[in-house]
C-alpha positions in Angstrom: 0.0 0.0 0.0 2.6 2.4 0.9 4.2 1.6 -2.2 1.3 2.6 -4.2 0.7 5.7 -2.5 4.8 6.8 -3.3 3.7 6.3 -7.0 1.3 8.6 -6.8 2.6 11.2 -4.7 6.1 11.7 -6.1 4.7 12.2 -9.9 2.1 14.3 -8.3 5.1 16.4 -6.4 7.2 16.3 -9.1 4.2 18.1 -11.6 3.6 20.4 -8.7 7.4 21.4 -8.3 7.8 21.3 -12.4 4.6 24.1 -12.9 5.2 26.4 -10.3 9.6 26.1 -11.4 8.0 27.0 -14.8 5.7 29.7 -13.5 8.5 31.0 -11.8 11.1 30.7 -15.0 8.4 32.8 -17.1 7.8 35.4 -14.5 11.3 35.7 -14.3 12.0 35.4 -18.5 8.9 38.2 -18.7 10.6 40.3 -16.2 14.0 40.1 -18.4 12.5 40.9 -21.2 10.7 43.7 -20.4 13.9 45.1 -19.1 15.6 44.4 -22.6 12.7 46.0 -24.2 12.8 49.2 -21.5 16.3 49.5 -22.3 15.8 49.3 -25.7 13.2 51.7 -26.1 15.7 53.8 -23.4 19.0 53.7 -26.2 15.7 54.7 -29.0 15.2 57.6 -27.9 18.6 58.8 -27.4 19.4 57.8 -30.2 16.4 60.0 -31.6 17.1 62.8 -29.3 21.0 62.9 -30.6 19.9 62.7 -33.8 17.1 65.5 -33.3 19.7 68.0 -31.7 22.2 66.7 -34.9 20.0 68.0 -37.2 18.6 71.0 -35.2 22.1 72.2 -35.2 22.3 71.5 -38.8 19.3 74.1 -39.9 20.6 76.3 -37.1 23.9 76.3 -39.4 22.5 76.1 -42.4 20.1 79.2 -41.6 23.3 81.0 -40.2 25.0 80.4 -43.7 22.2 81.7 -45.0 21.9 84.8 -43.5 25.7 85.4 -43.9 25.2 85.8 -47.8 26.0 88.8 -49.2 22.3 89.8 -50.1 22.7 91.4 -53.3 19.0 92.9 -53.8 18.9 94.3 -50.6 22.1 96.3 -51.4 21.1 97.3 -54.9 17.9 98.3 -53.4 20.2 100.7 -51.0 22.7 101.7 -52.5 21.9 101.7 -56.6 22.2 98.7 -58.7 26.3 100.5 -59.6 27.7 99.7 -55.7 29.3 96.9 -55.3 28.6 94.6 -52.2 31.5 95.8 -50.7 33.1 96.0 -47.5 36.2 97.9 -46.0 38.6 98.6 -48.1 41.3 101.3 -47.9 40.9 102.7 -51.7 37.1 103.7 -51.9 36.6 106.5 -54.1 35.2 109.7 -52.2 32.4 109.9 -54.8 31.6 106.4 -54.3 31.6 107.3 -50.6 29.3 110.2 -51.1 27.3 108.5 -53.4 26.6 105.3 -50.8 26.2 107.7 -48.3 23.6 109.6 -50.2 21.6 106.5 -51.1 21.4 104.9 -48.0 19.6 108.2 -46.1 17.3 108.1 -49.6 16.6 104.8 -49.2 15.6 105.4 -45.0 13.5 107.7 -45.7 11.2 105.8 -48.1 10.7 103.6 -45.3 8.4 103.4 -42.6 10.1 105.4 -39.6 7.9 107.8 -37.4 10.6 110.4 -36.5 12.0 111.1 -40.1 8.4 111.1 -41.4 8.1 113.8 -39.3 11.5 115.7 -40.1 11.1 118.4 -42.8 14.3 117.5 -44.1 14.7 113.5 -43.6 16.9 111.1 -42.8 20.0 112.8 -42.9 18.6 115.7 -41.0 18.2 113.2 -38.1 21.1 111.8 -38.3 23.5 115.1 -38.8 21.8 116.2 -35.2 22.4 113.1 -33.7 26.1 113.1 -34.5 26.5 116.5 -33.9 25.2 116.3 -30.2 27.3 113.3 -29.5 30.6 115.2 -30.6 29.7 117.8 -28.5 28.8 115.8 -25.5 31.7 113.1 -25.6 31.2 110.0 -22.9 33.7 110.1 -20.1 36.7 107.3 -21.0 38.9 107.3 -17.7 37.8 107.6 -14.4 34.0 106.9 -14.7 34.2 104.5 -11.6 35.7 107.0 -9.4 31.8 108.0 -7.9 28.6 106.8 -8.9 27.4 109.7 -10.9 30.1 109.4 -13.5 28.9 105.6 -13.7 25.6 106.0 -14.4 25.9 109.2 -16.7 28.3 107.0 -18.7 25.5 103.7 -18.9 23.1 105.8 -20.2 25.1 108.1 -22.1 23.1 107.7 -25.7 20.0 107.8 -24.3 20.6 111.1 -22.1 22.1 112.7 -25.1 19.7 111.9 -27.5 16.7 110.7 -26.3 13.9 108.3 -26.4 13.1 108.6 -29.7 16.2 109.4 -31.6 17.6 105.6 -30.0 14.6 104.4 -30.9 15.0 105.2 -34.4 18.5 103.9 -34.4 18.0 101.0 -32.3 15.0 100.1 -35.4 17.3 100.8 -38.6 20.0 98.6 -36.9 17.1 95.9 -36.1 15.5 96.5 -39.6 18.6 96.7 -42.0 20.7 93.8 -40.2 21.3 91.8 -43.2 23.1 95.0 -44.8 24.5 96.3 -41.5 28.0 94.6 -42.6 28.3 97.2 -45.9 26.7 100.4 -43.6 28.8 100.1 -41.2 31.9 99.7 -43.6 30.5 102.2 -45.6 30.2 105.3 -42.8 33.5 104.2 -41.3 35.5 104.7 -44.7 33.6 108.0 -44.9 34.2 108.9 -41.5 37.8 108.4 -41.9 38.7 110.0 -44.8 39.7 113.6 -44.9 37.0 116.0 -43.7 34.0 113.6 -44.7 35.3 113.2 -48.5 33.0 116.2 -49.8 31.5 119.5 -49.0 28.4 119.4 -47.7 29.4 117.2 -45.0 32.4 118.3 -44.0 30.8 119.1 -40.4 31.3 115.7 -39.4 33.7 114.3 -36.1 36.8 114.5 -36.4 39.6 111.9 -35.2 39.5 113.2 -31.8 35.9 112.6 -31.3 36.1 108.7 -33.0 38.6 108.4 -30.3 36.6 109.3 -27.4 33.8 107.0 -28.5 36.4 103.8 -29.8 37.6 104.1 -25.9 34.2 104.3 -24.2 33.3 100.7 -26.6 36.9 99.1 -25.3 37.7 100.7 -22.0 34.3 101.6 -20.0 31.9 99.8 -18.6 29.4 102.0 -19.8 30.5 101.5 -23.4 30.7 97.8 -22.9 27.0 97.0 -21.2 26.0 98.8 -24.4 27.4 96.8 -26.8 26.5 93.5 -24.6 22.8 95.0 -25.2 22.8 95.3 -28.8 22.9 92.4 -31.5 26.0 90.1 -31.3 27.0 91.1 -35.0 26.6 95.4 -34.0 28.9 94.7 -30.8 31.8 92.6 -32.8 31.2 95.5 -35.5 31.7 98.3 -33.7 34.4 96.6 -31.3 36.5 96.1 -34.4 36.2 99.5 -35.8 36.9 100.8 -33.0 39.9 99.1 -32.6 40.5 100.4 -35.9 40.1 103.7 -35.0 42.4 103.2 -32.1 44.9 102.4 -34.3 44.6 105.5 -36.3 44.6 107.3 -32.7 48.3 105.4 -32.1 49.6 106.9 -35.4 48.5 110.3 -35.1 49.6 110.3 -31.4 46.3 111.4 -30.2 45.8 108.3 -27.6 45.7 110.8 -24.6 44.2 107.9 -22.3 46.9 105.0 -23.2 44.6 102.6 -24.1 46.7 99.4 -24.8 45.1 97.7 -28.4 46.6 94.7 -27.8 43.8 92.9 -25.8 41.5 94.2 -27.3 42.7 92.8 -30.7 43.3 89.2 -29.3 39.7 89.7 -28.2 38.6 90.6 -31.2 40.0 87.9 -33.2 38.2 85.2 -30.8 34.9 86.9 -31.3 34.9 87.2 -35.0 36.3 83.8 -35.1 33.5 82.3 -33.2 30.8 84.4 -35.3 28.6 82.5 -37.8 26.5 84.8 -39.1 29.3 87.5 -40.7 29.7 88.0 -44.4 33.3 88.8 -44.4 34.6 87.5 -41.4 38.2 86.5 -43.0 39.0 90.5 -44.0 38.8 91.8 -40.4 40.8 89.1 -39.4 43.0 89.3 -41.6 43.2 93.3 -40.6 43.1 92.3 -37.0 46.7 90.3 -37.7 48.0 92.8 -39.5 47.6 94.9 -36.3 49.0 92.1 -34.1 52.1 92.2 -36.4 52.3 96.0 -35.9 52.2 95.9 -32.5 54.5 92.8 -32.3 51.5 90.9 -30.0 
């Protein structure tokens, strides 16, 4: 009898031990597995994300490139369909100057801007008082940390000089015209550089002196440099470079009354044009900006 009862209860054990090891094998497989899968799905998606941020980069560069083309119809629009996309060069013709010049104050005032709509003479009229009261109320370039008034008169310098809605309008035609701002900005500097404004009717323009003052307050002031940190990343390596370039002009005439040292300000430079994207011609001012490291044996 107790025979017969061991055949029956070791099978019977033995199908008991052999479901519930199986049950436990399967739990244990389906646990695995959905671990594989979680990780799986895990290495998907970053995968996807890498490749997502790949190609957002991509267009990022791509629009970059984009933007950094010389745009052609815009400047023929500005300046005539005879100027050349240029930028600075050292053997502009006055009359192309003047002619440039001319074309680009023509071409504001067709546009939409409140405060030359409402000038009985233009653009140019705007512009010629807003250049004449910065000459005649220069920024302060050394000392401005000495006392708290200096400070703050020299952060707000434009806007106390000028007003609300003169930086308005030039805060808008750098906004508005940034795809040309490369060529404007060449274009006034040549201008502003050559002897007495190239031609008569503009020959009450800043002289070297004044370019000086302002080239400092961009470099060597804190009020000069929160501006530029405030403005477009192309307008503040722009006008950092010219006015190294001014600077430079300063040196040679012996007119650097501060002693500004150019030397950082060029390595500086360099970097920052370097690490722009979205400049037309990046490799001619650095090309100037190592001609000035040469020079001043950096």
């Amino acid at each position: 009898m107790e025979k017969i009862v061991k055949i029956f209860i070791i099978p019977l054990a033995l199908g008991f031990i052999g479901y519930f090891g199986y049950h436990r094998i399967m739990e244990w497989h389906k646990k695995e597995l959905g671990t594989a899968i979680r990780q799986e799905q895990d290495a998907f998606e970053d995968r996807s994300w890498t490749l997502k941020e790949e190609m957002r980069k991509l267009e990022e560069e791509l629009a970059l490139e984009k933007k950094a083309r010389v745009p052609e119809e815009k400047l023929m629009e500005v300046f005539g369909k005879d100027a050349a996309a240029s930028v600075w060069q050292e053997d502009t013709d006055c009359e192309d100057l003047e002619q440039q010049i001319k074309a680009f104050f023509i071409y504001l005032d067709k546009q939409d801007y409140p405060i030359v709509q409402e000038s009985a003479h233009g653009s140019y009229d705007v512009f010629r008082q807003m250049v004449r009261q910065l000459s005649e109320n220069p920024p302060v370039v050394t000392g401005e940390t000495m006392d708290l008034i200096s400070l703050t008169r020299n952060m707000a310098h434009f806007y106390k000089i000028l007003g609300k809605r003169r930086i308005q309008f030039a805060k808008d035609v750098l906004h508005n015209e940034t795809d040309i701002i490369e060529s404007i900005m060449a274009t006034f500097f040549e201008f502003y550089t050559s002897d007495k404004c190239c031609q008569k009717d503009l020959r009450k323009c800043p002289g070297l002196g004044v370019l000086y003052e302002y080239a400092g307050f961009f470099l060597n002031t804190v009020g000069g440099r929160s501006y530029l940190l405030r403005r477009d990343s192309k307008v503040r390596i722009l006008t950092t470079f010219y006015s190294i370039l001014i600077l430079d002009m300063a040196n040679d005439a012996v007119l650097n009354r501060y002693g500004i040292d150019i030397r950082p300000h060029i390595n500086l430079s360099i970097d920052d044009i370097s690490n722009q994207k979205n400049l037309i011609y990046p490799e001619t001012y650095v090309a100037k900006l190592h001609q000035l490291q040469e020079k001043y044996k950096m």
